[in-house]
N, C-alpha and C positions, 0 to 999 in steps of 0.2 A: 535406524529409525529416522523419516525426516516428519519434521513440524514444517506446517504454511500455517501461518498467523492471516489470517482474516482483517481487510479493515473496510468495509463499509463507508463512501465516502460521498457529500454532496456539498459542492463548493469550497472545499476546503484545501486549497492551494496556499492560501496564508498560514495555514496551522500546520498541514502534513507534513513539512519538511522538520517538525519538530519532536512530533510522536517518531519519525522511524528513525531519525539519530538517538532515541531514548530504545528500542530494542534491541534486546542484545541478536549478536549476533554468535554467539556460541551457549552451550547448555549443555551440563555433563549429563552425557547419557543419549544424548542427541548427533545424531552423525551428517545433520546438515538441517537451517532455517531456511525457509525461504517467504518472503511475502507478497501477498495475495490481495492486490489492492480491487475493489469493485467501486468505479465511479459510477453513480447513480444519475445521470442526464447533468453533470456540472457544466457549466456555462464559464467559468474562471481559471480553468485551465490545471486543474486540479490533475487530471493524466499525466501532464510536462512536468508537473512537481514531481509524477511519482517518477516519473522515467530519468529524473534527474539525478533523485536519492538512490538509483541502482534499485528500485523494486523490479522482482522476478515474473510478475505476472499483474498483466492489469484487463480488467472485465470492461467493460465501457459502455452503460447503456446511453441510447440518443437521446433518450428523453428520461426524464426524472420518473420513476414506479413507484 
C-alpha cells in the first residue's frame, strides 16, 4: 500500500523545509510514502525548497488559482 501526503503550497519556502522534516517517513502497515507537493503560482521559490527536501512529486501552477 503506498500513501502520497498532499501539501498544497503558496509562498511557503521559508516554512516547507520544516513541515517535511516533521513527516515521517515510514508507517507500519505502509510499504512506501511519498509527497505530493502542489505549488499554487509561488513567486519565492517554494518548488527549490521542495526539490531540496527530496519531495517526490511537485505540481506547479504559473499563476496563483
Amino acid at each position: 500500500m503506498k500513501l502520497i501526503i498532499q501539501i498544497p503550497c503558496y509562498n511557503e519556502a521559508a516554512s516547507l523545509p520544516e513541515t517535511l522534516v516533521a513527516l515521517p517517513r515510514q508507517i507500519d502497515g505502509i510499504d512506501s510514502i511519498e509527497i505530493l507537493i502542489i505549488d499554487d503560482g509561488s513567486d519565492d521559490n517554494t518548488s527549490g525548497a521542495a526539490r531540496r527536501f527530496g519531495v517526490d512529486h511537485i505540481v506547479r501552477h504559473r499563476t496563483n488559482r
